[in-house]
N, CA, C and O atoms as a GROMACS GRO file, in nm:
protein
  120
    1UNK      N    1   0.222   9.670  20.387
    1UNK     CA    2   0.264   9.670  20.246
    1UNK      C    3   0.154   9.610  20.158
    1UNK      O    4   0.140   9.672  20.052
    2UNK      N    5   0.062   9.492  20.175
    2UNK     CA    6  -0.052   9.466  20.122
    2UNK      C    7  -0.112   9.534  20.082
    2UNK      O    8  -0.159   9.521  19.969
    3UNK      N    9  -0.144   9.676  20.190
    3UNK     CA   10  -0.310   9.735  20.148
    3UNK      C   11  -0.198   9.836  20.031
    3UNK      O   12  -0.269   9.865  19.935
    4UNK      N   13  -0.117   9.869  20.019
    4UNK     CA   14  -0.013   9.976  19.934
    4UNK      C   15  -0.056   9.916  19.780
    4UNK      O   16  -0.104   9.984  19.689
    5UNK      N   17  -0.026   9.772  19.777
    5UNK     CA   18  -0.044   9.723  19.616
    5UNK      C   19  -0.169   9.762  19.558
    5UNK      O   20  -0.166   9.816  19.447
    6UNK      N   21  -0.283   9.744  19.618
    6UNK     CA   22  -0.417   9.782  19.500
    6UNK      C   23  -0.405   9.963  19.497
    6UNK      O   24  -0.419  10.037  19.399
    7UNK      N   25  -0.382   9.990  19.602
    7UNK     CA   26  -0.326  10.156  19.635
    7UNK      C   27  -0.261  10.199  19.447
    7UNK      O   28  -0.314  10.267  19.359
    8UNK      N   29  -0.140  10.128  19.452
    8UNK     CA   30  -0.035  10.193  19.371
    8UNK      C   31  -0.101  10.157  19.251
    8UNK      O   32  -0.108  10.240  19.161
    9UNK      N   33  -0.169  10.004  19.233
    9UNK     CA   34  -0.248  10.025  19.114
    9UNK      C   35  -0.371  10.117  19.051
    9UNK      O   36  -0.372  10.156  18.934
   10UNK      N   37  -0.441  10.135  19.116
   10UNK     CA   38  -0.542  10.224  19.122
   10UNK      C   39  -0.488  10.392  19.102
   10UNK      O   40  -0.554  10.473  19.037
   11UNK      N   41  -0.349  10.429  19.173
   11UNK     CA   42  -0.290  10.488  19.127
   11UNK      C   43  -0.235  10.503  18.987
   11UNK      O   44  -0.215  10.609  18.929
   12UNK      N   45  -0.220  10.413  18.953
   12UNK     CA   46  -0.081  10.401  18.827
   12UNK      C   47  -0.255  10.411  18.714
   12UNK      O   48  -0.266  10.484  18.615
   13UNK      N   49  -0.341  10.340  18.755
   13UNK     CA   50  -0.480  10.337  18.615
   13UNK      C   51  -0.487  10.483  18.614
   13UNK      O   52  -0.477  10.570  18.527
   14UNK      N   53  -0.513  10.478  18.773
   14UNK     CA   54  -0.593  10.703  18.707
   14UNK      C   55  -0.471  10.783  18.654
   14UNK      O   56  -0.508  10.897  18.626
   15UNK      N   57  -0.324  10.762  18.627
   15UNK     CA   58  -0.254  10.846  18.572
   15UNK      C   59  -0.227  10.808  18.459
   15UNK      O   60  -0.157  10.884  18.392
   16UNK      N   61  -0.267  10.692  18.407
   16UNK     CA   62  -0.264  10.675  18.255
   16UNK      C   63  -0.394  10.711  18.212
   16UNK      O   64  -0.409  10.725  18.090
   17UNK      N   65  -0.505  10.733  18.296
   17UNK     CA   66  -0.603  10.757  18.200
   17UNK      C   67  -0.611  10.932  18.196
   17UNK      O   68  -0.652  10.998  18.100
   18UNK      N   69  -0.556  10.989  18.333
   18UNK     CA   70  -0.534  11.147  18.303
   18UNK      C   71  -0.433  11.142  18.170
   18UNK      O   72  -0.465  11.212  18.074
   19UNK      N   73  -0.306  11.056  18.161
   19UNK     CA   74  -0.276  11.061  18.054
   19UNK      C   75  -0.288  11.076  17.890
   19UNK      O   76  -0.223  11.126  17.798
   20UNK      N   77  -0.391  11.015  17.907
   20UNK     CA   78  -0.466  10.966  17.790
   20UNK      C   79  -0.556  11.063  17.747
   20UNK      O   80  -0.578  11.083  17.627
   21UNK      N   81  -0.630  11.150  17.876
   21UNK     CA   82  -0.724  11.203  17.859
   21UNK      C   83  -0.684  11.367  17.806
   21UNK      O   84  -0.737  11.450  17.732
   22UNK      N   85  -0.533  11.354  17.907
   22UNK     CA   86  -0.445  11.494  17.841
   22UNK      C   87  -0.455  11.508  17.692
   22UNK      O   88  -0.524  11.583  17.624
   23UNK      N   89  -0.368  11.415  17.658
   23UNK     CA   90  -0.364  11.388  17.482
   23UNK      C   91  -0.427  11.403  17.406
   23UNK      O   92  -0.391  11.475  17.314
   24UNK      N   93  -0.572  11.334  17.404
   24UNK     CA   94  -0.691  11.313  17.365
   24UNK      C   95  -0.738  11.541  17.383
   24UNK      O   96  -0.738  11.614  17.284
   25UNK      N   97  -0.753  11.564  17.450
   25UNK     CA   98  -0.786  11.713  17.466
   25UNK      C   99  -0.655  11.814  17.389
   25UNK      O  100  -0.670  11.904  17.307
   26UNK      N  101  -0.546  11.769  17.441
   26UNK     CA  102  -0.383  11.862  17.329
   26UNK      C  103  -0.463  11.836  17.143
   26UNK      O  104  -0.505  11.930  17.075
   27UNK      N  105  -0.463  11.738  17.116
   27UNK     CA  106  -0.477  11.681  17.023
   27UNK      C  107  -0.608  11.718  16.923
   27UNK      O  108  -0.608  11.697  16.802
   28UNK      N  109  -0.736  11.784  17.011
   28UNK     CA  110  -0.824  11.817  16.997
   28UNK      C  111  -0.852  11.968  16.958
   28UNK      O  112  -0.906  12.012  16.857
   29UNK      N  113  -0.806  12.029  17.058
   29UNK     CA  114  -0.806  12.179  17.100
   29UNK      C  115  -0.692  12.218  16.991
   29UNK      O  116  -0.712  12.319  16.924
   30UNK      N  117  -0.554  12.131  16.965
   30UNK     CA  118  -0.480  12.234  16.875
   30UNK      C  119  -0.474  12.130  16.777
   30UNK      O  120  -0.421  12.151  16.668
   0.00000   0.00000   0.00000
């Protein structure tokens, strides 16, 4: 369960920054 925590974080950063990066391009393009 240790090695899971930096896992899920590292997870959870790159889907807010695909997040972000979605938006940032919707926002652009239309």
């Amino acid at each position: 369960m240790k090695q899971l925590k930096p896992f899920t974080k590292i997870s959870l950063s790159l889907f807010t920054l695909g997040t972000i990066l979605s938006l940032i391009g919707y926002f652009a393009g239309g």
